[in-house]
Each structure stands twice: as C-alpha cells, then as structure tokens.
C-alpha positions in Angstrom: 214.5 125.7 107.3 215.3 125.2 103.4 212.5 127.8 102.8 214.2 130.3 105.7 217.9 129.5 103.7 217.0 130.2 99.9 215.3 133.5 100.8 217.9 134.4 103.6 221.1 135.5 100.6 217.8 138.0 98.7 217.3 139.7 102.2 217.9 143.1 103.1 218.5 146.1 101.7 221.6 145.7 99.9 220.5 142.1 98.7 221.5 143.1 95.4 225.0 145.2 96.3 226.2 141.8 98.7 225.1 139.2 96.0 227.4 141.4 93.3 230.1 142.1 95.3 230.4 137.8 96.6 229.8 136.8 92.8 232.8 138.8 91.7 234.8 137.8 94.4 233.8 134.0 93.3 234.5 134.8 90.0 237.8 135.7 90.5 238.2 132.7 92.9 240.9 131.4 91.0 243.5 134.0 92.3 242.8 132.1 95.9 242.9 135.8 97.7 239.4 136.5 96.7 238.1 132.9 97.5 239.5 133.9 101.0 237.2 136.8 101.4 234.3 134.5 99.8 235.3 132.1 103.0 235.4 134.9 105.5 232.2 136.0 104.1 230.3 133.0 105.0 232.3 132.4 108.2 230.3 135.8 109.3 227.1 134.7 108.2 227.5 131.4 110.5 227.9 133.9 113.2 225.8 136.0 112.3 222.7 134.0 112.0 224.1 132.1 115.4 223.9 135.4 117.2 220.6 135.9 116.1 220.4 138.5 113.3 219.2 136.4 110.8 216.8 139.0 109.3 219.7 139.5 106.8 223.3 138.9 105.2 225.8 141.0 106.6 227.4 143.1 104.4 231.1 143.3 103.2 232.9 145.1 105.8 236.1 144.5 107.8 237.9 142.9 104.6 241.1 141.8 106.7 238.7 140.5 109.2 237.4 138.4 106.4 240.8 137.8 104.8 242.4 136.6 108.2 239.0 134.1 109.0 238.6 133.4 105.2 242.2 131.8 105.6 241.6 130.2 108.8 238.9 128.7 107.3 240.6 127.5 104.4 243.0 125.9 106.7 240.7 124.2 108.9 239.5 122.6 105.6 242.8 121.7 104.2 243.4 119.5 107.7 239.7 117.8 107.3 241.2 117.0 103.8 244.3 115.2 104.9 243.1 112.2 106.4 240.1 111.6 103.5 243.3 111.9 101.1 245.7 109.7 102.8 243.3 107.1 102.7 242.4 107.6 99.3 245.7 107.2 98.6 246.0 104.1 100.4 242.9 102.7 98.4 244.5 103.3 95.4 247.4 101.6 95.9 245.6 98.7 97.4 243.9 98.6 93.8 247.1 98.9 92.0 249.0 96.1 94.6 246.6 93.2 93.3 246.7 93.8 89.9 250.4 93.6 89.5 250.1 90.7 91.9 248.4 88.7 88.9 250.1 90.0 85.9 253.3 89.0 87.4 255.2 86.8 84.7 254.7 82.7 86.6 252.1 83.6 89.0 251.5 80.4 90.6 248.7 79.8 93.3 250.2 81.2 96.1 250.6 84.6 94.2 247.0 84.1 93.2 246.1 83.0 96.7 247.9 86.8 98.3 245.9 88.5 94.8 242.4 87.6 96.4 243.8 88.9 100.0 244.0 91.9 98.1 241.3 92.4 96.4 239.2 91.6 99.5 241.9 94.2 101.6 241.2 96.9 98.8 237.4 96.5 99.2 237.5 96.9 102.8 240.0 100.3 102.4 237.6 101.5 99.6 234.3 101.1 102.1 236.3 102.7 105.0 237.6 105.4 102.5 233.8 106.4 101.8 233.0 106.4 105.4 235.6 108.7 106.2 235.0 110.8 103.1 231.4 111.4 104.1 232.1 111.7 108.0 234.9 114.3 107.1 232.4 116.1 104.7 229.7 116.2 107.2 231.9 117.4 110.0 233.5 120.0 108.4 230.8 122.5 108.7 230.4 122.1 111.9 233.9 122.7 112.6 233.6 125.4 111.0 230.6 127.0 112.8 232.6 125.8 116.2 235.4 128.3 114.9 232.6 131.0 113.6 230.9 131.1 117.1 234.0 130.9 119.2 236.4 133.0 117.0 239.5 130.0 118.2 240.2 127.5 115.7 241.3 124.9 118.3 237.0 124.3 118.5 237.1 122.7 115.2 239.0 119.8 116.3 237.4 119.6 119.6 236.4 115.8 120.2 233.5 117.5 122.7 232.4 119.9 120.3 232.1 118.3 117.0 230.3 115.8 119.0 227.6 118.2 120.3 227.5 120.2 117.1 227.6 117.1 114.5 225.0 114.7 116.7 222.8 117.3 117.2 219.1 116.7 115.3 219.0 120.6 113.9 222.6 120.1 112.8 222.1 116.4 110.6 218.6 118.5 109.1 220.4 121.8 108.5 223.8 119.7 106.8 220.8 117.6 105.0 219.2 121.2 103.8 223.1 122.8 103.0 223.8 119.9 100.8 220.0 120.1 98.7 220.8 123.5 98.1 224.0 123.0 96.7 223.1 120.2 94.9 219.9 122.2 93.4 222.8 125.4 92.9 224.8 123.0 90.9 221.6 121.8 88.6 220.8 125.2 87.9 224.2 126.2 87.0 224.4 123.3 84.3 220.9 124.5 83.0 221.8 127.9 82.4 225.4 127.5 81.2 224.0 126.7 78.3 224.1 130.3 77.3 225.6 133.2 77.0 223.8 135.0 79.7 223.6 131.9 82.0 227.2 131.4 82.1 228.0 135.2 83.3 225.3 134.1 86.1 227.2 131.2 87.5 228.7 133.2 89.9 225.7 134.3 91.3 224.5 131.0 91.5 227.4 129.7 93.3 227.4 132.2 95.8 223.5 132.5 96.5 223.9 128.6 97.3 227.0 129.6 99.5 225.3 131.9 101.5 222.2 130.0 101.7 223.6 126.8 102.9 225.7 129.2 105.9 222.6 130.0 106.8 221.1 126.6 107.6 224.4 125.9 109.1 224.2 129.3 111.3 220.9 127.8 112.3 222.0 124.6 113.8 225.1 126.0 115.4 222.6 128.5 117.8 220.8 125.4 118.4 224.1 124.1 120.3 223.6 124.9 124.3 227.4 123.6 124.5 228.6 126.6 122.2 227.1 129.2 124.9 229.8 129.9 127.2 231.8 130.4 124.4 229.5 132.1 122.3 229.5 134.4 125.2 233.1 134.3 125.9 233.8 135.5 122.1 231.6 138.3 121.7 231.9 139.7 125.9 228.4 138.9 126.6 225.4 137.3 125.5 224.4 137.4 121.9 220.9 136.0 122.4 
C-alpha cells in the first residue's frame, strides 16, 4: 500500500497541472478559503479511490463542490479537536493546581499531603490526555472517509461506523502508512528548506503527502462492507 500511495499523487495525465494547482492552493492556505478547497480536494480523492478509480487523482473541478465539503471537513475536524483540547486544558491546570499548592506562603503537611494528590491526579489526566489525543488523531480519518463515502456528515460521529472503519485491519495499516508518509513529507521539507529552491517546493511537498496519504485512507475505507449500502445509497447505485 505505501508503494501504491507515493506514486498514486504523480499519476495521470495532468499529474503535473493537479500537483500545481493543490500546491498553490496550500500555499495560499493561510487565507483559510484555499485550505478549504485543499480539504475538498482530498475529501474527493477518499471517494474516489473508495469507488474504485484509483488509477489516478481527480482533477480540480466542481470548486463549490470542494468548497462546501472542504468546509465540512474542516468542521468535522474542529469537533474531533474539542474534546483532545478540553482535556489539555484540564492537564494543564492540574499542573498549575499543585504547584501553587506548594509555594503557598506556611504550607504545612496537609497542604503537602493534597500537593502529592495532585501531582499523582495531573499524571493520570496527562496519560488520559495522550490516549485521547492519539485515539482522536487516529479516528479522524476515518470519520472523514465515513463522510467522503456517504456524502452525510452525521457518519463521522457514528459510534457503529467509526467502529467498523477504525477496527478494521486495512484501516490501522493504511492510518500506519498515511502517518509514514507524512512524517517522511515533513523530513524532506526540512531538508530542502535549506534553500532557495527547496523552500518554493514546500508546497509541493506538503500536498504530494496530502494526497498520498488520502489515498491509503481511500483504500481502507473500500475495504469497509458496513460502508456499502451507503456507498450505494450516496452515489444511486453501485460504485464497485
């Protein structure tokens, strides 16, 4: 699958004219309305492989199509970011709570005594920060294939769903694959930001990885039998 995923974003005849137009777009990122279209962009590539044409990216077409999903998207992220965040927050003030605990002018032993408690209360928040960190960070994707293949954003937080799509074998591989690839993306970056050149290819970088890692994600979504009826349902037929 990696090897299918880094050649996937070169594919086609317009591998060139799609890799441009989605490194500009990233480029410009900043300015949030072209990050959408970036988003909708790889939200049709999740489908797209899923249906089966996985010979090569889809091109940019439909650009409220992938404005409207793009933001969808981005929204489906920003509630997978609440929880992971809340937490956070909570582990932080655990930290802070112990701290000023102790450097409270006459601490005597019972101040000391509730201190430890805390500590020990802030380590246990901090492990089950992580664990929710990296169960929100694995799930995401496949919330967001859920929404790709079905075209209704109430799959992304369906219990049934995520559990088919995120316990699946292919899934765990392809996330494991999506994650390599974006790790490698972000090595390469560093190595050629180092010049001139490098730096205007960053872009390119970034969205080469993008694409690529849809693609493993595409991959494991089709290999979901629960998503078929409505896989079917979404596009008025069978896809496969």
């Amino acid at each position: 699958m990696l090897e299918e995923a880094i050649r996937y974003p070169w594919s086609g005849e317009k591998n060139v004219e799609t890799l441009l137009v989605g490194a500009l777009l990233s480029a410009l990122g900043v300015f949030f309305v072209p990050a959408l279209l970036v988003y909708g962009y790889l939200i049709s590539v999740i489908r797209e492989v899923d249906a089966g044409n996985d010979e090569s990216p889809p091109e940019f077409e439909e650009w409220t199509d992938l404005l409207v999903e793009g933001f969808v998207g981005f929204l489906i992220g920003v509630v997978y970011a609440v929880v992971p965040l809340a937490v956070l927050g909570l582990a932080v003030a655990s930290l802070v709570l112990p701290v000023t605990v102790v450097s409270s002018p006459g601490g005597e032993p019972p101040a000391s005594d509730i201190a430890i408690g805390g500590l020990l209360l802030a380590l246990l928040v901090i492990l089950v920060t992580v664990v929710i960190v990296v169960a929100a960070a694995y799930l995401l994707p496949a919330a967001i294939a859920a929404y790709a293949v079905t075209g209704r954003a109430g799959a992304a937080f369906s219990p049934g769903t995520l559990r088919e799509i995120g316990g699946s074998r292919t899934y765990a591989v392809a996330w494991l694959v999506a994650v390599v690839i974006a790790v490698v993306a972000q090595a390469v970056a560093g190595v050629v930001a180092a010049t001139v050149i490098g730096v205007l290819l960053l872009p390119v970088i970034s969205f080469y990885g993008s694409v690529a890692g849809a693609y493993a994600i595409g991959t494991a979504a089709a290999d979901v039998p629960a998503l078929a009826g409505d896989r079917e349902s979404a596009s008025g037929g069978p896809t496969r």
